[in-house]
C-alpha positions as CSV (number, residue, x, y, z in Angstrom):
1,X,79.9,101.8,80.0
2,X,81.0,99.1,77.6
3,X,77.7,97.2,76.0
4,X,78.8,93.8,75.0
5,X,76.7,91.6,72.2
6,X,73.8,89.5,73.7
7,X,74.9,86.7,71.7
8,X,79.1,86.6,71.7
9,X,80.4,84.0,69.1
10,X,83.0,81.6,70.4
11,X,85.8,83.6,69.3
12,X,84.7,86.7,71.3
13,X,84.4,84.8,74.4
14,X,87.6,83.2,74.0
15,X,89.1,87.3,73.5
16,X,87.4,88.3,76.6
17,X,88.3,85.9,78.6
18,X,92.2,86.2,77.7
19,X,91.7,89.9,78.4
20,X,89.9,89.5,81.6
21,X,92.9,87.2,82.1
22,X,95.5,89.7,81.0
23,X,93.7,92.5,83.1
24,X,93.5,90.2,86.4
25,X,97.2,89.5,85.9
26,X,98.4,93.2,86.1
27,X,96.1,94.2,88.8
28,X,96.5,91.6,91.4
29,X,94.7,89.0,93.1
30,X,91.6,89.2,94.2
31,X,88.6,87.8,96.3
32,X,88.8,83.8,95.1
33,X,86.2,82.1,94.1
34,X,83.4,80.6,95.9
35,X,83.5,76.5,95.9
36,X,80.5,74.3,95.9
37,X,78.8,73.2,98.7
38,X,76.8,76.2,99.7
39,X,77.2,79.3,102.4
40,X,77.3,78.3,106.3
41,X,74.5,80.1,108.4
42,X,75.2,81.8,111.6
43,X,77.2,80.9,114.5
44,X,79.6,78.5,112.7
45,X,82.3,77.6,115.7
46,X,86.1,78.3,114.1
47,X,88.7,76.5,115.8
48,X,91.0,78.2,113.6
49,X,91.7,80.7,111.1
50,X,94.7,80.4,108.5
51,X,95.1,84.0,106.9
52,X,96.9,83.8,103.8
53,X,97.8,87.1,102.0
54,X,97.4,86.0,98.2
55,X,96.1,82.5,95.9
56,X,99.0,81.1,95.5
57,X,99.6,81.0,99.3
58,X,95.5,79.7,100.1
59,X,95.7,77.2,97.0
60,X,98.0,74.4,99.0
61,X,95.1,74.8,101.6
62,X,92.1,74.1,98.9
63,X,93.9,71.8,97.1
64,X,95.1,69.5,100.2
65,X,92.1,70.2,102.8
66,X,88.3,69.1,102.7
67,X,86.8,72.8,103.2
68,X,83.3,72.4,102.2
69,X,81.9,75.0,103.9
70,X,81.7,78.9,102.5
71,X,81.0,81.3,104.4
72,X,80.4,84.8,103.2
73,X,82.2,88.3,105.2
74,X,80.9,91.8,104.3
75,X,84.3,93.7,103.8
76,X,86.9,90.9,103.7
77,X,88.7,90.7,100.7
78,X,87.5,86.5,100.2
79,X,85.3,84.0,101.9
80,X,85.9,81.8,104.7
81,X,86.5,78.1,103.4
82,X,86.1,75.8,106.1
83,X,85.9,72.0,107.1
84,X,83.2,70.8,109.5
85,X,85.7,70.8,112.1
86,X,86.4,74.4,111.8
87,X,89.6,74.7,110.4
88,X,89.2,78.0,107.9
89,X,90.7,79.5,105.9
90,X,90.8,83.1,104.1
91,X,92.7,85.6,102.1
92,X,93.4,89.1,103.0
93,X,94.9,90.9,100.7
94,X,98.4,92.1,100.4
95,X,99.9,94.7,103.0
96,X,98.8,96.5,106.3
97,X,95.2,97.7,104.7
98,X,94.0,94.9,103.4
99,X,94.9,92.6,106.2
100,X,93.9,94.8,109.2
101,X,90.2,95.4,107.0
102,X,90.2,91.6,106.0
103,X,90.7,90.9,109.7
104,X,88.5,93.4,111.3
105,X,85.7,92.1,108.8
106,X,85.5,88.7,110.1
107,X,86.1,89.1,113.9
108,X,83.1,91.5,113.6
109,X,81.0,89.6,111.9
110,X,77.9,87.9,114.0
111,X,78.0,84.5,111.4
112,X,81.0,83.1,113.4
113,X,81.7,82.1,117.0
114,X,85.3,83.4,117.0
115,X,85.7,83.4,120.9
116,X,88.3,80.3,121.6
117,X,89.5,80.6,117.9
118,X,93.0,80.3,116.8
119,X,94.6,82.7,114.3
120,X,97.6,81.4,111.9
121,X,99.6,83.3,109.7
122,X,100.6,81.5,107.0
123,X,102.7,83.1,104.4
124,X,105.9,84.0,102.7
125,X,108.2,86.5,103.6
126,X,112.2,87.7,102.5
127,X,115.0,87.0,104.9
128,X,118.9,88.4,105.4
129,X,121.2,86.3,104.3
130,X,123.2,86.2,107.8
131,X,120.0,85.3,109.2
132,X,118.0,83.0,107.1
133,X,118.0,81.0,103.3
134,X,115.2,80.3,101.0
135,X,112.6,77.9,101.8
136,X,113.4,77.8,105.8
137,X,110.7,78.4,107.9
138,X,110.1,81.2,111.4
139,X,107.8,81.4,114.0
140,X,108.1,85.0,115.2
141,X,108.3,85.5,118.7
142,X,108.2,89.5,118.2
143,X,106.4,91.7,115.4
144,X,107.9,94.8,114.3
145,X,106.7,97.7,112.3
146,X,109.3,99.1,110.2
147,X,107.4,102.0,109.0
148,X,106.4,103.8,112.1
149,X,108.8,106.3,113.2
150,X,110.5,108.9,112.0
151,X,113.0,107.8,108.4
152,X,115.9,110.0,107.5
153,X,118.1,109.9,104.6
154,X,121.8,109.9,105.3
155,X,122.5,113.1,102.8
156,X,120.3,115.1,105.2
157,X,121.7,113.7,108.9
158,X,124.5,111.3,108.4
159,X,125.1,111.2,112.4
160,X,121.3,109.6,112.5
161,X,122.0,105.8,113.2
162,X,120.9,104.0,110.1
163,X,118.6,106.6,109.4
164,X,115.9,106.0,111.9
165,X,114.6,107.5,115.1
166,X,112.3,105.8,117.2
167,X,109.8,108.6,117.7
168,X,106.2,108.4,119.5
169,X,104.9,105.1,120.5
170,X,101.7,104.3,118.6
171,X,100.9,101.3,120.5
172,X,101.3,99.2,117.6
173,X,104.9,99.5,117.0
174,X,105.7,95.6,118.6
175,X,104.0,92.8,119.8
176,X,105.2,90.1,121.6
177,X,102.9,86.9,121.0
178,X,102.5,83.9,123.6
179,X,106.0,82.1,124.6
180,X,103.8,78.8,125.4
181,X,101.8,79.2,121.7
182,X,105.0,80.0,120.1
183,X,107.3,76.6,121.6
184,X,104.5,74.5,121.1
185,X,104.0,75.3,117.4
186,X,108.1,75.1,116.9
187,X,108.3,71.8,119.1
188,X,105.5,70.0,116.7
189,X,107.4,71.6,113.5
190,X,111.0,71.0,114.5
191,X,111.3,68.1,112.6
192,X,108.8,68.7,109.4
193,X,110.4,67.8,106.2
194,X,110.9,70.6,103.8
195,X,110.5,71.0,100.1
196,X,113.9,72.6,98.4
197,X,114.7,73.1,94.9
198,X,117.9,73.9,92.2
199,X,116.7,76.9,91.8
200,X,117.0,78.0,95.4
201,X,120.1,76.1,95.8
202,X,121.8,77.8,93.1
203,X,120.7,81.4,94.4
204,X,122.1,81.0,97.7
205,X,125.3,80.3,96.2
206,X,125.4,83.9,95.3
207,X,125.6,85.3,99.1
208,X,128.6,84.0,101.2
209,X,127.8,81.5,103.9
210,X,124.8,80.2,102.0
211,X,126.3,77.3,99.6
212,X,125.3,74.3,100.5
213,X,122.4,75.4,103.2
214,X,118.7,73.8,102.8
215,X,115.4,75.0,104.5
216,X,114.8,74.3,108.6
217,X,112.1,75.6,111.1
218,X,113.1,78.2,113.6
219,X,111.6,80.7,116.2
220,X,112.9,84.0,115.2
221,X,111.2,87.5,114.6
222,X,109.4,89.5,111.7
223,X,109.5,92.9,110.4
224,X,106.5,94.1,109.0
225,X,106.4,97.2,106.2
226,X,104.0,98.5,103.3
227,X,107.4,99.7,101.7
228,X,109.1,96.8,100.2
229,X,112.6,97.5,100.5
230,X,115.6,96.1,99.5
231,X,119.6,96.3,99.9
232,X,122.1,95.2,103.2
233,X,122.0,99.0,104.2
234,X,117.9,98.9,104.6
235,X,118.6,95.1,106.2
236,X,120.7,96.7,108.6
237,X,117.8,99.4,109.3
238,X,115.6,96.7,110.2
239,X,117.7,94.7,112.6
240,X,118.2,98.3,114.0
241,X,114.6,99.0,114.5
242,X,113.8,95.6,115.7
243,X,116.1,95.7,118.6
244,X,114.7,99.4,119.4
245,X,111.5,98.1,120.2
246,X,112.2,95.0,121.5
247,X,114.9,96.8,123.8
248,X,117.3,94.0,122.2
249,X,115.1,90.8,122.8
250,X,114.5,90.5,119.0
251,X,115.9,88.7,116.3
252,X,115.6,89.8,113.4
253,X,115.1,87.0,110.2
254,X,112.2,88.0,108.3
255,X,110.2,90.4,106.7
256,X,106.4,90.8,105.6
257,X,103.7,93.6,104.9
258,X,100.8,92.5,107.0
259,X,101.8,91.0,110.4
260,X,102.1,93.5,112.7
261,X,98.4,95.0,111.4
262,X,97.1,91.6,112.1
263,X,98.6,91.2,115.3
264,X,97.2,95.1,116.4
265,X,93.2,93.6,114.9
266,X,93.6,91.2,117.0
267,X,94.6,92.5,120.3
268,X,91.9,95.2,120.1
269,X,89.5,92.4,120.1
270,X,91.2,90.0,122.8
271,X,92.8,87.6,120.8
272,X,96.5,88.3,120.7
273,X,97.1,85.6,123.1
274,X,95.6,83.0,120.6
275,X,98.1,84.2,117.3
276,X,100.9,83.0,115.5
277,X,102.8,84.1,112.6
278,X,104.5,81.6,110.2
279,X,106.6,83.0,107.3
280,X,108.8,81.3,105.1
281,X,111.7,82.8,103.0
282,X,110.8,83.0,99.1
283,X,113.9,85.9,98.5
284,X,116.7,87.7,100.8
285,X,116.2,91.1,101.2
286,X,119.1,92.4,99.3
287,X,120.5,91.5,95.9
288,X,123.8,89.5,95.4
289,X,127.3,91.1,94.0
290,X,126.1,92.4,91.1
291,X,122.4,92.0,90.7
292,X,120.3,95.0,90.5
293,X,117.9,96.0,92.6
294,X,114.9,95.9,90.3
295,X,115.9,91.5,89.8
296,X,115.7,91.3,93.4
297,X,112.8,92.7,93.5
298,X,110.7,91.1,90.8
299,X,112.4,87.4,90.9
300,X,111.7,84.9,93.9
301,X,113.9,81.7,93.5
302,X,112.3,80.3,96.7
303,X,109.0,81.2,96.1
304,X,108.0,77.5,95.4
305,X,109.4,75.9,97.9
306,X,108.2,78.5,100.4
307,X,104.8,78.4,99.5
308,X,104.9,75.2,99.8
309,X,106.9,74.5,103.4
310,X,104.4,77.3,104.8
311,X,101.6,75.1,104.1
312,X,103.9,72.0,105.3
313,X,104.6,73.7,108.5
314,X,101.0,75.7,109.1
315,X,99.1,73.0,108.5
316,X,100.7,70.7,111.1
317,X,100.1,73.2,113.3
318,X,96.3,73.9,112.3
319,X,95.1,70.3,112.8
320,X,96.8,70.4,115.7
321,X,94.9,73.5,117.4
322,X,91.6,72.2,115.9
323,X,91.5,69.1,117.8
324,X,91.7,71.3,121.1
């Protein structure tokens, strides 16, 4: 146990702090802070519930919403932050864990009414360049999970096709959400002007086909894995497993880590019916002729952009479902 002075000078606060800074920085986000205006007591009626996966994604929805209201979960990784009309919003945490735990948490908690609720994904994601560019926006019809089944390497059985067999069902390995949910939120969203930027532009005119391309809204479908993967041959293994499960309905144009662990929550407790699941593209999913792996995995030219059209796009959406 580290015993600090009673009395720190200025200068000691001031190293603290940049450490605590430094330390925060290297381990990840974490549970935001509580804003003024004091915790909500039982019962509070949500309308609906934006789940972000990380600050930078919640802060367009602090910075741009009136969400007084704070409302405490035992076991979610952050607080509900909500308006009087019951548009919330909270943070889960970053892949399957976190989000199915942060999920759980508040759906069994007794301090919200959580029965005609809403429940909005609202995050970023990577995309194939065939498929998708930086900034554009999807409303997933199907969820996949990429990580359930059985992977093999080529070196041991080349003949298995792109290295994946389907294996036993777990019951969580695709969801379909609601057709009707899904058109209305891409008919009010069609249309939505979206942020772009140079730097996006000029990374797209690394991948063929992709000079010259700026961000749109579409209805296409998500891949959801803990491993985040890179390269056109583990693209390929996506698309493949996506059309396994969805016995060739899906469509594959994005991936995420928490979506399909979401979806699975919610279905167990009655609510699948009531999700949707917005991502928008901050990276592709494979680097360009000759990039390395490691920059494609550690620099997001769209990240801006899509942080920002997710709110854009979400949020339209939200108010939307609230006023129901």
């Amino acid at each position: 146990m580290v015993m600090l002075p009673r009395s720190p000078r200025p200068r000691t606060l001031a190293v603290l702090a940049a450490v605590l800074g430094a330390v925060a920085a290297l381990v990840g986000p974490g549970p935001l802070p509580y804003a003024s205006g004091g915790t909500d007591g039982g019962g509070f009626r949500v309308r609906v519930l934006v789940l972000t996966m990380f600050p930078a994604e919640t802060r367009p929805w602090l910075e741009r919403e009136s969400l007084p209201r704070t409302v405490d979960v035992p076991g979610a990784t952050a607080p509900l932050r909500c308006s009087g009309r019951g548009l919330c919003v909270t943070t889960t945490g970053m892949g399957k864990a976190n989000a199915a735990a942060a999920v759980a948490a508040v759906l069994n908690t007794p301090r919200l009414d959580l029965d005609r609720a809403y429940f909005l994904t609202a995050g970023i994601g990577g995309t194939p360049p065939d498929n998708g560019t930086l900034g554009f926006a999807s409303w997933a019809r199907w969820l996949v999970d990429y990580d359930l089944g059985h992977h093999v390497s080529s070196a041991t059985d080349p003949t298995v096709p792109h290295g994946y067999l389907k294996g036993g069902a777990t019951g969580t390995n695709a969801f379909r959400l609601d057709d009707r949910l899904v058109g209305t939120a891409y008919r009010l969203t069609e249309d939505t002007g979206l942020a772009d930027s140079r730097a996006a532009a000029g990374n797209r005119g690394h991948y063929p086909g992709q000079s010259g391309r700026t961000p749109y809204v579409a209805v296409c479908d998500s891949v959801t894995g803990d491993n985040y993967w890179t390269g056109a041959d583990q693209s390929a293994r996506a698309r493949y497993i996506t059309e396994l499960w969805t016995k060739g309905e899906g469509d594959y144009c994005m991936t995420q880590m928490e979506d399909t662990a979401i979806a699975a929550v919610l279905a167990r407790h009655g609510h699948l019916d009531r999700y949707l699941a917005l991502r928008t593209a901050s990276d592709f999913d494979r680097p360009y002729a000759g990039q390395s792996a490691k920059e494609v995995l550690t620099e997001f030219p769209g990240l801006g952009i899509a942080v920002e059209n997710a709110y854009r796009v979400a949020s339209t959406v939200a108010h939307h479902l609230s006023r129901r």
